[in-house]
PLY file of the C-alpha trace (Angstrom):
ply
format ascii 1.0
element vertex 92
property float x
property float y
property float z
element edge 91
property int vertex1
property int vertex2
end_header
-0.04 -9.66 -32.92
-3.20 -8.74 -31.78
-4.91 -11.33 -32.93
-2.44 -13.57 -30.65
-4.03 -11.41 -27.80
-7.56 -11.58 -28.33
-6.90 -15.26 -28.77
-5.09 -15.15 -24.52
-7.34 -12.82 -23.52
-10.41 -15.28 -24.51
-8.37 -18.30 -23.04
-7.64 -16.27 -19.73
-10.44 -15.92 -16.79
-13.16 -13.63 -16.97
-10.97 -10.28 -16.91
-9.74 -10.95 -20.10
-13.13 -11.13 -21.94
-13.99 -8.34 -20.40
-10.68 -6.05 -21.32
-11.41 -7.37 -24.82
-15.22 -6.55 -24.53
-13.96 -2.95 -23.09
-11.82 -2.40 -26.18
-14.26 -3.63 -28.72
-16.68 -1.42 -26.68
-14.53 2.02 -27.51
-13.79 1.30 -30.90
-17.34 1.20 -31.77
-17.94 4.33 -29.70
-15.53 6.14 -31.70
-16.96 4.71 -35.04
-20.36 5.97 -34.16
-18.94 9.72 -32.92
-17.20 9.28 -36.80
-20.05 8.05 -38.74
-22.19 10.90 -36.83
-19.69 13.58 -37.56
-19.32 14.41 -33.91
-15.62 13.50 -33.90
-13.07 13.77 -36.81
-10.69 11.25 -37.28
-8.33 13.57 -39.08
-7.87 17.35 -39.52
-6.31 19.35 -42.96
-5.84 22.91 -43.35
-3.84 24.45 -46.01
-1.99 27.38 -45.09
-1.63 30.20 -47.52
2.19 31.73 -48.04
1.89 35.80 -49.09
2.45 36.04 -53.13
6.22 37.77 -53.99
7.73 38.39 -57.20
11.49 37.19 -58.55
13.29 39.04 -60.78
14.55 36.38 -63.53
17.24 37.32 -66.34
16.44 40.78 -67.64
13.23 42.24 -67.20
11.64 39.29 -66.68
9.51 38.59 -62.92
7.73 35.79 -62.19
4.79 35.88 -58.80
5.02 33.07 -56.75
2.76 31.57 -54.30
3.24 28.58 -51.71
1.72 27.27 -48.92
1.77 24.19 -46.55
-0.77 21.67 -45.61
-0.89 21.30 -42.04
-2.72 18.03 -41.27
-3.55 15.63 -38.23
-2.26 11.72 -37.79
-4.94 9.75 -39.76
-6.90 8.40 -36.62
-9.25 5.16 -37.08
-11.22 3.74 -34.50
-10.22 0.00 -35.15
-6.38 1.21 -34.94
-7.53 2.18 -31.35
-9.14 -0.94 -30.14
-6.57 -3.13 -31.11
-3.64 -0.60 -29.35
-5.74 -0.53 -26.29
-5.68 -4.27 -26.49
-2.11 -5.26 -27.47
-1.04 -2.41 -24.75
1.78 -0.36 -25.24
4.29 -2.27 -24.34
3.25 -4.29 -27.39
2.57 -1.53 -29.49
5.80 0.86 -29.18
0 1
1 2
2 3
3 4
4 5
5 6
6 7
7 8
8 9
9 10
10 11
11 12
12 13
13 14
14 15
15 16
16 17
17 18
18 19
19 20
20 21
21 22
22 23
23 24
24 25
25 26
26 27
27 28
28 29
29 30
30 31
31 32
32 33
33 34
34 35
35 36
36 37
37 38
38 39
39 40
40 41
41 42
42 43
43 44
44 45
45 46
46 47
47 48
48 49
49 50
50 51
51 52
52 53
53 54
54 55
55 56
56 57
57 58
58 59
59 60
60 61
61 62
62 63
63 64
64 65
65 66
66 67
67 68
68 69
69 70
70 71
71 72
72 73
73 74
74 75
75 76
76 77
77 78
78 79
79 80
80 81
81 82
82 83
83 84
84 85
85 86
86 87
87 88
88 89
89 90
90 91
């Protein structure tokens, strides 16, 4: 699909090459804030649950401890370029 329109934009007048040129343009700008560890392109945390104890048949117990990773959408800057130049009516 977006290879379809890169190939119309090129073909188009000189506002397409330049939309594609623009999109190109911000997915290496995002790259570089990546590669330069300026900008993550995805977030984890693991989130501790407090420690309890179950009481099992007879005098048996058993601590337990949980927790829950919390994490960002995986974000890459080519998955960017090519939404901002399919558009969103494409995209969705």
């Amino acid at each position: 699909m977006a290879a379809a329109e890169i190939h119309k934009a090129g073909a188009r007048e000189s506002s397409g090459t330049k939309f594609l040129f623009g999109a190109m343009g911000i997915g290496a700008g995002m790259q570089t804030l990546v590669q330069l560890s300026l900008f993550a392109s995805a977030w984890e945390k693991f989130v501790h649950f407090k420690t309890s104890a179950i009481n099992l048949a007879g005098a048996w117990k058993a601590k337990v401890a949980g927790g829950m990773l919390l994490s960002s959408p995986a974000s890459a800057p080519p998955t960017w370029a090519w939404g901002y130049i399919i558009g969103p009516k494409l995209g969705a």
